[in-house]
Backbone bond lengths (Angstrom), bond angles and torsions (degrees), N, CA, C in turn:
res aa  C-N    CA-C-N  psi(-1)  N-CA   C-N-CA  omega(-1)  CA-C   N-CA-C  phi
1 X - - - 1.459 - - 1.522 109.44 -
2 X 1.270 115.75 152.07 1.332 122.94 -172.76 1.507 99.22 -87.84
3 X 1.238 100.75 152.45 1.903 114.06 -169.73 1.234 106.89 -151.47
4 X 1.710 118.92 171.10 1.488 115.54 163.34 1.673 81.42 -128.24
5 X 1.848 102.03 138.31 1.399 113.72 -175.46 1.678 105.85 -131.53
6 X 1.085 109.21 138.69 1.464 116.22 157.26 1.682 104.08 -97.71
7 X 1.587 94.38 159.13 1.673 120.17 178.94 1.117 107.70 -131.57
8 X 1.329 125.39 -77.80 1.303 127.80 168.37 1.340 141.90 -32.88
9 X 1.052 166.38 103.59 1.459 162.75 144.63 1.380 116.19 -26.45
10 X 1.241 110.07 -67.64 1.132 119.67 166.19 2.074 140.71 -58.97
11 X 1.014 84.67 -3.22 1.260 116.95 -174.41 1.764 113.88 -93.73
12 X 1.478 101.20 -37.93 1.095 99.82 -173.66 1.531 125.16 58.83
13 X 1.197 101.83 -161.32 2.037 114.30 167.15 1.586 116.46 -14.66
14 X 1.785 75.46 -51.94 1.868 82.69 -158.89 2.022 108.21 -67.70
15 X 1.421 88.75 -26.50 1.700 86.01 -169.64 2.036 98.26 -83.18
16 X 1.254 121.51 38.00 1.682 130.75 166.11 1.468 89.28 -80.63
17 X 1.655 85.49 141.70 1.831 92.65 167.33 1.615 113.50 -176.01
18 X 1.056 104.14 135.61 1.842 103.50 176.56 1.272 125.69 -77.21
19 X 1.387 114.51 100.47 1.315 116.88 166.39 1.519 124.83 -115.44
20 X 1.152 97.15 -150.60 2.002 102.05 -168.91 2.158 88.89 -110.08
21 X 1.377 105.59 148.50 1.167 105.18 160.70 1.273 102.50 -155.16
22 X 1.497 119.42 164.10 1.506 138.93 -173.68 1.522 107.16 -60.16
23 X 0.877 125.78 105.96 1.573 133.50 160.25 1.690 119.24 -20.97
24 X 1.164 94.96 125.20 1.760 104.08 -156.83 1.950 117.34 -78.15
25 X 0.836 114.19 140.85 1.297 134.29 -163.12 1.235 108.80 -77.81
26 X 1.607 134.25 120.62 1.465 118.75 177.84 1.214 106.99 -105.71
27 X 1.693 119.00 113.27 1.635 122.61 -171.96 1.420 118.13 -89.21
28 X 1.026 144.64 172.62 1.269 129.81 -160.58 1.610 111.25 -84.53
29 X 1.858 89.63 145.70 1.378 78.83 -158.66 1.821 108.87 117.52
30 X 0.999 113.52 -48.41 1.773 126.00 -155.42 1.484 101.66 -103.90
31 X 1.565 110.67 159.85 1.232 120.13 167.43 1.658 103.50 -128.71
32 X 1.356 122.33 143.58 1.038 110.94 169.67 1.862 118.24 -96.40
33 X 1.193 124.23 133.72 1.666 136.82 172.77 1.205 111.19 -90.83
34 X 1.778 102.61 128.22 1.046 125.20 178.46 2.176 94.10 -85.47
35 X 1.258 116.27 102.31 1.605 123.03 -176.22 1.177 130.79 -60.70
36 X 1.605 117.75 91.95 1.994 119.41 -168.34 1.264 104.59 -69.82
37 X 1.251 104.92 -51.14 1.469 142.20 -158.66 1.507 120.29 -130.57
38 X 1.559 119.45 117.13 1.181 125.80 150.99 1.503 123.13 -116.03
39 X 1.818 113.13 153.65 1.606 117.64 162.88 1.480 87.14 -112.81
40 X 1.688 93.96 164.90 1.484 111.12 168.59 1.686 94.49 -136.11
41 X 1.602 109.95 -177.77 1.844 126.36 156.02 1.285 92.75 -105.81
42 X 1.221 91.64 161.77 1.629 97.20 164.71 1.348 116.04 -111.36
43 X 1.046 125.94 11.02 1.606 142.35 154.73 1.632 116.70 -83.30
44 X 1.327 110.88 1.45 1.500 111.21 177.18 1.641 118.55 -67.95
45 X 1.164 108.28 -13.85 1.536 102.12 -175.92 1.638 113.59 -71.16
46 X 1.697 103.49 -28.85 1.747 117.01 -169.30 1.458 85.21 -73.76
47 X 1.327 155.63 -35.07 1.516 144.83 -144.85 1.226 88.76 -68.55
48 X 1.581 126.98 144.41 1.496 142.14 122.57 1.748 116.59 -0.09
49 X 1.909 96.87 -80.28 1.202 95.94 -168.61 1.721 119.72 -63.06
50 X 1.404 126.65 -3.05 1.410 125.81 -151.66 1.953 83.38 -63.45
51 X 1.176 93.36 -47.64 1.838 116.39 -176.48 1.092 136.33 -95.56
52 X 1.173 111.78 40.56 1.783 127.44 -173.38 1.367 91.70 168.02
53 X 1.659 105.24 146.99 1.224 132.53 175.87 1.606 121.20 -103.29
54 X 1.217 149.32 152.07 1.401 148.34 -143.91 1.500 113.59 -39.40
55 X 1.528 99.55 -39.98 1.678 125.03 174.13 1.647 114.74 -69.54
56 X 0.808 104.98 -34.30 1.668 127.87 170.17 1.788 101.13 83.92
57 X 1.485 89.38 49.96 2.043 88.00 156.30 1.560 107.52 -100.96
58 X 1.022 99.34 160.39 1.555 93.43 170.14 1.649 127.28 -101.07
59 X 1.661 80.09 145.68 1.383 99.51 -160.27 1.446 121.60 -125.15
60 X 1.370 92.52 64.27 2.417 120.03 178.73 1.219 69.80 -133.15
61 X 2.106 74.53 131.38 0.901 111.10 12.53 2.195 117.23 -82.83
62 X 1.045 108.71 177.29 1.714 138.69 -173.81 0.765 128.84 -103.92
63 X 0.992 123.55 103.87 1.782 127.45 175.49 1.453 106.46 -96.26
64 X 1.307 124.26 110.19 1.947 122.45 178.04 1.263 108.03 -77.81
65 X 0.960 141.52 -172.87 1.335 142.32 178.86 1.402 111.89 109.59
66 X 1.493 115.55 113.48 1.900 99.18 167.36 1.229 107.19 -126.22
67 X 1.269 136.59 11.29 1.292 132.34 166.25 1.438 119.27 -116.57
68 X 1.516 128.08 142.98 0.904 144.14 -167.92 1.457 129.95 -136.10
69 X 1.619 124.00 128.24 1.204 121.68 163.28 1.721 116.01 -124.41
70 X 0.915 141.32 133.57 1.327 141.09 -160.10 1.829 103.85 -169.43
71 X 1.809 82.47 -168.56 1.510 96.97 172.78 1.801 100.39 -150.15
72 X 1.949 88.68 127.23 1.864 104.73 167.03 1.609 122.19 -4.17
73 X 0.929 141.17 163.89 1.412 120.52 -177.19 1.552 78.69 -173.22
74 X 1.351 145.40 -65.63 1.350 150.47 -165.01 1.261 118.99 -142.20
75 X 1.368 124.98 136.23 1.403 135.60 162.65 1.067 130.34 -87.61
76 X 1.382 139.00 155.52 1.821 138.60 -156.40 1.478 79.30 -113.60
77 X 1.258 127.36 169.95 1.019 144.08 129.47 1.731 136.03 -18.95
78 X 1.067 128.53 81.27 1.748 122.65 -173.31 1.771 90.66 111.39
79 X 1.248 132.65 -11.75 1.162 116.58 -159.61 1.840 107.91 -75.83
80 X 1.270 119.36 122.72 1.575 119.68 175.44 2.013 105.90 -122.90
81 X 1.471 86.87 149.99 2.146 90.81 164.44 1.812 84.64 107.01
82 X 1.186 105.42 -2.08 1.530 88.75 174.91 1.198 110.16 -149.67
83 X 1.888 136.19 155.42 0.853 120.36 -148.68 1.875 93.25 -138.34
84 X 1.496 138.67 154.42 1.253 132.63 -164.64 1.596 96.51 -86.40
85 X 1.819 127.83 112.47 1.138 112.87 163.45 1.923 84.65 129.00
86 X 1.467 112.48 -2.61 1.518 103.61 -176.07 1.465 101.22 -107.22
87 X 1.749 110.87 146.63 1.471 103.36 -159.63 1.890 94.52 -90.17
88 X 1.184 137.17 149.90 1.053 148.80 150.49 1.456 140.81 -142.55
89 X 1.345 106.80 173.31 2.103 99.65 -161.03 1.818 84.50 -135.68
90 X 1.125 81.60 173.18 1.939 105.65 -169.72 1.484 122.98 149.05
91 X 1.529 105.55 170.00 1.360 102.44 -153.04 2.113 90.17 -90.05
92 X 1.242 119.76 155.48 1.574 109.50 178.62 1.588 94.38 -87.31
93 X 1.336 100.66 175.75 1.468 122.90 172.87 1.663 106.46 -54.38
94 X 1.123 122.57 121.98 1.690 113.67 151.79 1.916 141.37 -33.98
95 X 0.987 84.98 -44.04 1.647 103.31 -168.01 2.207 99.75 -116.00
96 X 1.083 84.33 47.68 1.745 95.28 -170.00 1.537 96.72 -158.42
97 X 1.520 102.50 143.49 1.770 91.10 163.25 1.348 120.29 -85.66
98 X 1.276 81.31 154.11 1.601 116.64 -164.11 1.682 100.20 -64.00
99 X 1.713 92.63 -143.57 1.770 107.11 -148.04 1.380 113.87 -123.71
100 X 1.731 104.66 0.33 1.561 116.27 -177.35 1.238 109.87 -78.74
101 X 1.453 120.83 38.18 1.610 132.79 -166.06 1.560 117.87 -118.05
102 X 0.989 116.25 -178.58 1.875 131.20 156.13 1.543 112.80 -100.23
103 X 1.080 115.67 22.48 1.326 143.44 -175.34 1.581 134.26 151.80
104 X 1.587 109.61 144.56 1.140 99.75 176.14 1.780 100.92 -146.76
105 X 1.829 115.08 153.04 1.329 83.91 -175.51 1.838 86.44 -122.91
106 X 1.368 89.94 142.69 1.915 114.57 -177.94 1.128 110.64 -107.79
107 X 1.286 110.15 160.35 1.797 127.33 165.52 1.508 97.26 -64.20
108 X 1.076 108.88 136.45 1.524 122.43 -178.39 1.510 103.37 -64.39
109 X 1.567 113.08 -40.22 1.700 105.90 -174.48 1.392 114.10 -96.77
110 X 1.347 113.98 50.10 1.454 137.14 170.49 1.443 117.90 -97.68
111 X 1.740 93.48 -29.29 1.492 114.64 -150.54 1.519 103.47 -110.61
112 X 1.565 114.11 129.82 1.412 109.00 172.33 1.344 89.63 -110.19
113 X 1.647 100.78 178.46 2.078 106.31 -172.51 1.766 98.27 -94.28
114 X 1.218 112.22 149.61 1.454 112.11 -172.49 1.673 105.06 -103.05
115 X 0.915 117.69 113.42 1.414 121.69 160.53 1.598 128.28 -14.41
116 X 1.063 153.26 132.15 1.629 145.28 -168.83 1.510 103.34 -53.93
117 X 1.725 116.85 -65.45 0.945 132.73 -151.11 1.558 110.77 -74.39
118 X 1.297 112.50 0.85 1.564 111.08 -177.60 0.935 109.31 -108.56
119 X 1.677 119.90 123.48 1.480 119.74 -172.85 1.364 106.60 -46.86
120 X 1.642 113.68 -174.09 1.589 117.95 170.61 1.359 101.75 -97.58
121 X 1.883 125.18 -41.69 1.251 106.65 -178.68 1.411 137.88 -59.60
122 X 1.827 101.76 -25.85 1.130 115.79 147.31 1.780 146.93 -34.96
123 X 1.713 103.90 -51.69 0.800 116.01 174.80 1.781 116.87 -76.07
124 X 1.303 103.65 -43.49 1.653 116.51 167.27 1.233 117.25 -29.45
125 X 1.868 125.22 -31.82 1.413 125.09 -167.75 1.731 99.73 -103.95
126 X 1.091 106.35 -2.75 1.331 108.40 177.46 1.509 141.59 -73.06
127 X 1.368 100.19 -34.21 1.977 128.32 -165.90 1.846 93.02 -48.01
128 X 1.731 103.88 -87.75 1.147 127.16 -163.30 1.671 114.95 -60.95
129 X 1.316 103.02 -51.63 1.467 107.57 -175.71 1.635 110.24 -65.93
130 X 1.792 120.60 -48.93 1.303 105.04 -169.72 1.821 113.51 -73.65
131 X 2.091 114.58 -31.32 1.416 104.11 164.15 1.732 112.20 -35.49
132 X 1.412 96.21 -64.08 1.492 95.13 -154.89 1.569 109.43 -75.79
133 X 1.177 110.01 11.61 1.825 96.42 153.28 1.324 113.17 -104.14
134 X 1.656 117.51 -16.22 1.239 106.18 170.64 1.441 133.67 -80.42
135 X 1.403 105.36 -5.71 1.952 115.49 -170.22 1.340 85.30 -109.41
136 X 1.616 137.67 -27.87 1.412 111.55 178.76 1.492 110.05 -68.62
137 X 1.315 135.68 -49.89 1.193 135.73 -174.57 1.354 131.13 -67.34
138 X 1.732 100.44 -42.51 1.737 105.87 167.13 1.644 98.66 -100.27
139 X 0.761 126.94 -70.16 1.366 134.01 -157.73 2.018 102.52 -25.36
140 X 1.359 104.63 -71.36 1.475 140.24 -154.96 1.416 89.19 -100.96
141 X 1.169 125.48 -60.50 1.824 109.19 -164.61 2.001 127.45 -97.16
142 X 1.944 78.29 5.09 1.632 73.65 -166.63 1.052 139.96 68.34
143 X 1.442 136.76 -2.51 1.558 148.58 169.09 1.535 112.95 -21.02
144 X 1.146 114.47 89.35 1.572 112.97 179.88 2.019 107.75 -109.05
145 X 1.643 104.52 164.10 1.303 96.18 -171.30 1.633 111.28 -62.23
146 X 1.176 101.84 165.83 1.902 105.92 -169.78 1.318 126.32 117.02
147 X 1.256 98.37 -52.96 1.886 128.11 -133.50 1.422 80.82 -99.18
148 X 1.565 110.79 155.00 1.144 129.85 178.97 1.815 117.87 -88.74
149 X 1.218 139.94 164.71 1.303 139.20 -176.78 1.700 111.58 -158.97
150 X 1.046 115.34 105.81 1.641 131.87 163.96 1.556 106.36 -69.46
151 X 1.655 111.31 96.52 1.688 108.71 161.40 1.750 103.18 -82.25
152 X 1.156 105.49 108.29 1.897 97.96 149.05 2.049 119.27 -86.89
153 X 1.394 98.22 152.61 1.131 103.83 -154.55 1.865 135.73 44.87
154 X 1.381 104.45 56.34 1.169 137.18 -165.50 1.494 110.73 -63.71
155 X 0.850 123.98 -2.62 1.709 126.50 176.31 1.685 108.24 -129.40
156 X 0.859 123.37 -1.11 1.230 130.84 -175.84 1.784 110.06 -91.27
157 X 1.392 115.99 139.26 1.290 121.14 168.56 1.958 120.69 4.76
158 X 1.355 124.71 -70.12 1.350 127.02 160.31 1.070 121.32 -64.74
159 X 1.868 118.08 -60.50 1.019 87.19 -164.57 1.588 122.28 -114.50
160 X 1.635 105.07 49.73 1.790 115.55 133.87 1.022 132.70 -50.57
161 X 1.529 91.01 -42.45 1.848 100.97 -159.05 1.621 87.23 -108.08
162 X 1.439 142.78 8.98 1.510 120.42 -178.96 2.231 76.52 -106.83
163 X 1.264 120.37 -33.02 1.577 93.85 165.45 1.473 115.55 -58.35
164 X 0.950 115.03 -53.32 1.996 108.52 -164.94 1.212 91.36 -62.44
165 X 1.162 137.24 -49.95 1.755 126.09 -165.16 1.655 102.74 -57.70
166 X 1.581 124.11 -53.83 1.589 132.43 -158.39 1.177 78.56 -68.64
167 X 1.419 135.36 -70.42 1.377 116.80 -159.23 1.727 127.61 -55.15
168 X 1.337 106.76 -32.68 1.987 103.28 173.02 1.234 94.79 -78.11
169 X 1.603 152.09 -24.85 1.135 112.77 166.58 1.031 134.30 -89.60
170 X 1.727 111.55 10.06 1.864 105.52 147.76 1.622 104.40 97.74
171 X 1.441 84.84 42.27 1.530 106.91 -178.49 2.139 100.33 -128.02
172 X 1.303 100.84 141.59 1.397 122.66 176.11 1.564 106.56 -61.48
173 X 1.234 113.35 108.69 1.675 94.80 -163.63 1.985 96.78 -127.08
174 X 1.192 119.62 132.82 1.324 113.15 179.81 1.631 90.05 -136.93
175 X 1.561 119.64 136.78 1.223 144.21 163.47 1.501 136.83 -79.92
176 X 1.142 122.79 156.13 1.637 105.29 -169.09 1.635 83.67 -130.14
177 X 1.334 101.12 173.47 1.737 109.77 169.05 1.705 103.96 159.15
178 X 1.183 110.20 -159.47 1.551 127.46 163.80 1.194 122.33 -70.89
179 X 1.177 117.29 155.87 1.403 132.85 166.18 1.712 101.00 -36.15
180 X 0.915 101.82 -94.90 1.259 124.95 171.80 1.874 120.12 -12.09
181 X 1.201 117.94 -38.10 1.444 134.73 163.83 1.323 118.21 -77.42
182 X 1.384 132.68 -7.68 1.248 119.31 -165.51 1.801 113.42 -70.94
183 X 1.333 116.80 -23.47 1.416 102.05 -174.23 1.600 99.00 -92.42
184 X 1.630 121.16 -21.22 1.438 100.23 168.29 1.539 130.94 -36.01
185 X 2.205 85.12 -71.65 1.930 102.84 172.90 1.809 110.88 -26.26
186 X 1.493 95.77 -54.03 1.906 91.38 -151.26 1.362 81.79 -74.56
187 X 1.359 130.63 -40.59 1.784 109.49 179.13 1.298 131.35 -71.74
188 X 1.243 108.67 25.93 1.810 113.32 -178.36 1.740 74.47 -122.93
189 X 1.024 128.60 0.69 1.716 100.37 -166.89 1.391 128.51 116.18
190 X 1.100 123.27 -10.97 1.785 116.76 -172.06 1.402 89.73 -81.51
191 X 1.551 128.41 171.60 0.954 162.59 -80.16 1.967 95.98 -168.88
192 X 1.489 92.26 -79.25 1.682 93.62 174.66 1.927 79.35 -140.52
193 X 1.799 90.76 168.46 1.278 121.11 157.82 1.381 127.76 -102.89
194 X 1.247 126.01 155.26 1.430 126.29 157.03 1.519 128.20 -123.03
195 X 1.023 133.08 118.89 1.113 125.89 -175.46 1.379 115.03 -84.27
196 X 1.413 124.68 112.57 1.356 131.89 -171.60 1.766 116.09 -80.43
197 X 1.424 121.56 -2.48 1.265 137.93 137.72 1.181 117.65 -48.18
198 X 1.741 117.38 -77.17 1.513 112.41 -155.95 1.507 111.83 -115.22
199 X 1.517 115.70 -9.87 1.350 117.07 -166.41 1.451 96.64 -84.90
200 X 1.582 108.83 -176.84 1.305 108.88 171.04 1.595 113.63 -126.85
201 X 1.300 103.28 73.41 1.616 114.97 -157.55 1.227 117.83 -62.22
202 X 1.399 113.24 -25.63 1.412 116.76 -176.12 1.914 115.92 -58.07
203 X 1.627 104.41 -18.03 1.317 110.53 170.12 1.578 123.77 -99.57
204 X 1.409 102.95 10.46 1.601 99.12 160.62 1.417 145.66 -36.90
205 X 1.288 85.48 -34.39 2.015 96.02 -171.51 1.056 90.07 120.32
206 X 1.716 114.98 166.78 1.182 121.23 -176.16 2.093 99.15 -109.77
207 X 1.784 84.05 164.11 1.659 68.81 -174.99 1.679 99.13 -137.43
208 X 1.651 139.40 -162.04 1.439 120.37 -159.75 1.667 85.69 -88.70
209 X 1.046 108.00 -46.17 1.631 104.80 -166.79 1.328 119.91 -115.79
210 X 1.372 136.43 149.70 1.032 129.04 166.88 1.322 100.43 -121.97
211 X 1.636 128.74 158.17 1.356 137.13 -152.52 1.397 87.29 -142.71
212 X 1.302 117.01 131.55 1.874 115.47 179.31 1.253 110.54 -145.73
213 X 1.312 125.49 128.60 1.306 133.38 -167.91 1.915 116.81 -121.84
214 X 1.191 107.15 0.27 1.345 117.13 -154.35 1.693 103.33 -135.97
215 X 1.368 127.19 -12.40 1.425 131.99 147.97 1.751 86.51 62.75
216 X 1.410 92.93 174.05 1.430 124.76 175.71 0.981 103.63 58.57
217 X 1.699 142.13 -151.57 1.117 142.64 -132.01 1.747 114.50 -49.50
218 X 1.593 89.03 -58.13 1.409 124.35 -179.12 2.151 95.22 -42.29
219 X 1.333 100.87 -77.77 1.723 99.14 -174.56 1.536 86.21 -46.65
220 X 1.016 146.47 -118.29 1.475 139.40 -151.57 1.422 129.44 0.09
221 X 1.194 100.90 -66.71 1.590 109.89 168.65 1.884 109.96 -55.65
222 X 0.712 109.11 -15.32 1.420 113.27 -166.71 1.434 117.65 -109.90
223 X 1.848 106.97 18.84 1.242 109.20 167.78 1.870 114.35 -104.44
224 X 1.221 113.42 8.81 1.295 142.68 163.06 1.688 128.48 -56.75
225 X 1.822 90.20 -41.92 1.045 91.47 -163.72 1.668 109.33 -101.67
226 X 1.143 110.83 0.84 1.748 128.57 175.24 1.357 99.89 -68.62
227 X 1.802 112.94 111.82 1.386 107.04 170.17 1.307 129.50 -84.89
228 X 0.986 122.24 150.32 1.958 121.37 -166.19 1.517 117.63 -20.05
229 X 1.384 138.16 115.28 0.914 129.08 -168.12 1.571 131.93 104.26
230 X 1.817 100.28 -26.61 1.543 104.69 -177.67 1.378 98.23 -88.52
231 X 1.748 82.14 -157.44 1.534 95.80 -152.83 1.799 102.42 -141.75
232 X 1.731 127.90 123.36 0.993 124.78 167.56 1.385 105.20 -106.77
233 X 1.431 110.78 143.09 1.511 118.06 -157.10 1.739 88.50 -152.23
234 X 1.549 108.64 106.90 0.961 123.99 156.77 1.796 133.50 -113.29
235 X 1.488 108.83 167.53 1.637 111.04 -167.19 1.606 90.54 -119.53
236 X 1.160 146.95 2.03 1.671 148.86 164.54 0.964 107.52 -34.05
237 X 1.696 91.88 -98.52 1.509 128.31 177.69 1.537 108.14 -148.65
238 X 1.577 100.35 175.85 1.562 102.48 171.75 1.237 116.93 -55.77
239 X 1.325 126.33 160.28 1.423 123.48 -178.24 1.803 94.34 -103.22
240 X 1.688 93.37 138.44 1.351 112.29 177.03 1.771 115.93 -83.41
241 X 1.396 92.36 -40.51 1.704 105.37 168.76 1.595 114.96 -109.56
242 X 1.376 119.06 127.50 1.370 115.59 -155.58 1.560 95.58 -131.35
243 X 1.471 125.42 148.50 1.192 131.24 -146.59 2.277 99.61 -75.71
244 X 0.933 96.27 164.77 1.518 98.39 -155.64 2.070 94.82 -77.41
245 X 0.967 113.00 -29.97 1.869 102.98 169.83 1.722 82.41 -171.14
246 X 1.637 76.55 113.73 1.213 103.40 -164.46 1.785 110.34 159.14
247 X 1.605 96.01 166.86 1.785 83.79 179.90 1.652 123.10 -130.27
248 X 1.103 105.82 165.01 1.937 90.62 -164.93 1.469 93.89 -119.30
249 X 1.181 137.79 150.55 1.852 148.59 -174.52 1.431 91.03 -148.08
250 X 1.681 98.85 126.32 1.425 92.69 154.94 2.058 82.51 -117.16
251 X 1.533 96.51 175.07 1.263 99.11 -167.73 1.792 113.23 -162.78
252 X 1.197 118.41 128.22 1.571 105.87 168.59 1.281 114.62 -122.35
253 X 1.685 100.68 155.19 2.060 109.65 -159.23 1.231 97.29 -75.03
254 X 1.416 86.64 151.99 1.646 122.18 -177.76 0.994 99.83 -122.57
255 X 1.917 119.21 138.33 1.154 121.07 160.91 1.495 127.11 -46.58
256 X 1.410 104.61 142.44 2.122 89.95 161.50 1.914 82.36 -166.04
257 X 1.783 86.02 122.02 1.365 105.08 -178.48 1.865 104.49 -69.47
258 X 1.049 114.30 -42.48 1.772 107.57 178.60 1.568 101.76 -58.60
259 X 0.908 116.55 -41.93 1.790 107.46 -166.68 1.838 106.06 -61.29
260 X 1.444 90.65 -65.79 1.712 91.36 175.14 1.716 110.85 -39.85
261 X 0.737 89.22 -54.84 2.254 92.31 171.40 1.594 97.34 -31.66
262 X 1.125 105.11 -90.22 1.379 113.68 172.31 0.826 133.07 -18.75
263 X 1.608 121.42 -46.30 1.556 119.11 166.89 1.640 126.94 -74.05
264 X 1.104 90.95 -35.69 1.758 115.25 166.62 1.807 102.11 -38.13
265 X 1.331 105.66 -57.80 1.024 106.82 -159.64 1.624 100.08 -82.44
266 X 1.080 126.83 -21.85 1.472 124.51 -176.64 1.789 103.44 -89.06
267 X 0.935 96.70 -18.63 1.954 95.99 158.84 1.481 119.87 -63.22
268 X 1.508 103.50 -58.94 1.393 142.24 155.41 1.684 109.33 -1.87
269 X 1.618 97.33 -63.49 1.601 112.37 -162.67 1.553 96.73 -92.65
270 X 1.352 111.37 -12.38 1.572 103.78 -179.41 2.116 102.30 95.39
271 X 1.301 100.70 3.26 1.411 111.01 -173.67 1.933 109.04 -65.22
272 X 1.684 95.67 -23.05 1.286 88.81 -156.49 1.922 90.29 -145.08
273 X 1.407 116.01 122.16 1.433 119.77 167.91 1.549 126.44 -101.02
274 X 1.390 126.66 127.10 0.810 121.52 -171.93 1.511 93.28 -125.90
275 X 1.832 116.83 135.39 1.000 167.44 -105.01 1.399 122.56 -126.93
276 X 1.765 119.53 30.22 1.459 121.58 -167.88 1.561 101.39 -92.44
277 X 1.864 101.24 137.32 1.443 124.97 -160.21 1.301 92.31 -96.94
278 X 1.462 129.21 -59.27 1.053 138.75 -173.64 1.413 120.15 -139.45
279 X 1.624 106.77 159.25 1.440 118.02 -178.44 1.601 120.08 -135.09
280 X 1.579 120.56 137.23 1.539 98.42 -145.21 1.387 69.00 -145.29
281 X 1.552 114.87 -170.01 1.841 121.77 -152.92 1.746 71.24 -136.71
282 X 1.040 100.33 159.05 2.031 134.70 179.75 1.775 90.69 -64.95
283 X 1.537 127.51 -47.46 1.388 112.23 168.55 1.452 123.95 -53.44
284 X 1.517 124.00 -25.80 1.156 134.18 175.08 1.362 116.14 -86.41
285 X 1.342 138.56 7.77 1.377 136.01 -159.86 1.589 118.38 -77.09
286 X 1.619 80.88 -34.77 1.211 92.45 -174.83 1.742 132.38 -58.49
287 X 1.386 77.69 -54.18 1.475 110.26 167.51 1.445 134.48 -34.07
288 X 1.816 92.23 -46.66 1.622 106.00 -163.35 1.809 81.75 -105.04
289 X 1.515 148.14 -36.03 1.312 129.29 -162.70 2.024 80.06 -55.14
290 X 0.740 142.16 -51.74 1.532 154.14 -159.64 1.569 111.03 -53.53
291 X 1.448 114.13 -36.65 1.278 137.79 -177.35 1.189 117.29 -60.43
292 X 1.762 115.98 102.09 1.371 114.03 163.95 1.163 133.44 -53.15
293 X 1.516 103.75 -46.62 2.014 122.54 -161.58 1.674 86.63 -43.20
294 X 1.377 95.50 139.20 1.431 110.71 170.27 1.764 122.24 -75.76
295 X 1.155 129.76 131.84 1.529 127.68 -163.45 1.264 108.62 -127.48
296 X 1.350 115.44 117.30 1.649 139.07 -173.45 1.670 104.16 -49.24
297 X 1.431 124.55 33.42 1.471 119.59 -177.36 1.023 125.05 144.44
298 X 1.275 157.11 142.95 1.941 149.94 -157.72 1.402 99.65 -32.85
299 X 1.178 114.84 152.24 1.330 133.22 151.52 1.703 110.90 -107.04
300 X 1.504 101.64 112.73 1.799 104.34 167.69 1.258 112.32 -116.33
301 X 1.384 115.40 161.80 1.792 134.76 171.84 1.224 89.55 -108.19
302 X 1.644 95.58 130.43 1.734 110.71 157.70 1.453 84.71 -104.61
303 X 1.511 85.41 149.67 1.315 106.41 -170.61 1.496 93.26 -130.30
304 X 0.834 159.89 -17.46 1.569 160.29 -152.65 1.719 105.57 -176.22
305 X 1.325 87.23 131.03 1.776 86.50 -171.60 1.415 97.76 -80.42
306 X 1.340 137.20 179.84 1.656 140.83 144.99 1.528 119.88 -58.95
């Protein structure tokens, strides 16, 4: 099957490349996906697991990719909740290759079933970004209606969809970002913007939660603004400066097949938009994981038409 693989470590970006690899094995437990649709980060090369497997041998060549939309193709052994020939999306295993493939084979309870009517490239931008706005805010921060919520990087992959989510549950939600984003944020729903360029946000007021996606300076400064009791909950890194009474989470997504349902279905109703800029073919993967120019929303590879 055709793939895009890294080898190198050292190489980084540049050592991406499309080749052929052996058709993937579904172990018990697993289903293997036939791949419509993939998302990637583009920070996946720095992860641990891209290059070592649970045990931590290494395991390049690499397949990047952790999000997935497809259709069943094979069952592992013990595998139940899914059926060979049903289309579904989910986030892939970490320490496994990924989704930049013509196949990939996943833990079955990674995978929720995808609705007919929802594209795959669609669904592809969905896995990672909508979990992890939903466990940072409810899961980890408690976000209940009332209460206020600071999205940083507010147009970006999470936190689009951690605004549209804070806002239907009836929470005060104001966004931070670029110049350049401000009519996105207020058009997904936040409340006010901040521009982390020119404003001087750090004097906003404080609010219950702050949501941080972009670490370093920015998470630091932004343990200030958590009022007594809240909660800053970032996906960076740990926070070095942590809000003065109050609590700091850093945290990474976990599958959960009911939630993805859930979101599916809140796409479904039009409740919830998710945000693809561009769409590129598995020959192009390479190219664009490489791609600085900044893009108004996910970038996915179809990899297999419908």
């Amino acid at each position: 099957m055709r793939t895009i693989t890294v080898r190198d470590r050292e190489a980084g970006i540049d050592g991406l490349s499309l080749e052929d690899l052996p058709h993937p094995h579904a172990s018990e437990n697993d289903v293997v996906v036939r791949v419509h649709a993939a998302g990637f980060t583009r920070g996946e090369l720095d992860w641990p697991a891209t290059w070592t497997d649970r045990a931590g041998r290494d395991r390049t060549p690499s397949v990047p990719g952790h999000e997935v939309s497809g259709v069943v193709t094979e069952l592992g052994y013990g595998t139940t909740g899914l059926t060979v020939g049903q289309r579904v999306f989910g986030p892939t295993d970490w320490t496994r290759d990924g989704s930049l493939a013509e196949y990939v084979a996943v833990e079955a309870r990674n995978l929720a079933p995808l609705p007919a009517d929802i594209d795959h490239t669609v669904a592809a931008a969905l896995p990672i970004s909508g979990l992890t706005a939903w466990q940072g805010l409810f899961d980890h921060a408690r976000l209940t209606t009332g209460q206020s919520v600071l999205v940083h990087g507010a147009a970006g992959g999470v936190g689009s969809l951690a605004v549209q989510l804070a806002r239907e549950a009836g929470a005060q939600v104001v966004g931070t970002g670029r110049t350049a984003d401000r009519d996105v944020v207020l058009g997904l729903g936040a409340h006010a913007f901040l521009d982390l360029e020119t404003d001087q946000w750090e004097d906003s007021g404080q609010v219950d939660v702050v949501f941080d996606v972009i670490g370093g300076e920015i998470l630091d400064r932004s343990a200030a603004l958590v009022r007594p009791g809240g909660t800053l909950v970032t996906i960076a890194h740990p926070p070095t400066v942590r809000p003065a009474d109050g609590h700091a989470v850093f945290f990474v997504v976990e599958p959960d097949r009911a939630r993805l349902a859930d979101l599916a279905g809140r796409l479904r109703d039009g409740r919830l938009e998710v945000r693809v800029g561009a769409v590129h073919t598995l020959d192009e993967a390479a190219t664009v994981f490489a791609a600085r120019r900044r893009v108004n929303g996910r970038t996915i590879i179809r990899v297999t038409e419908d």
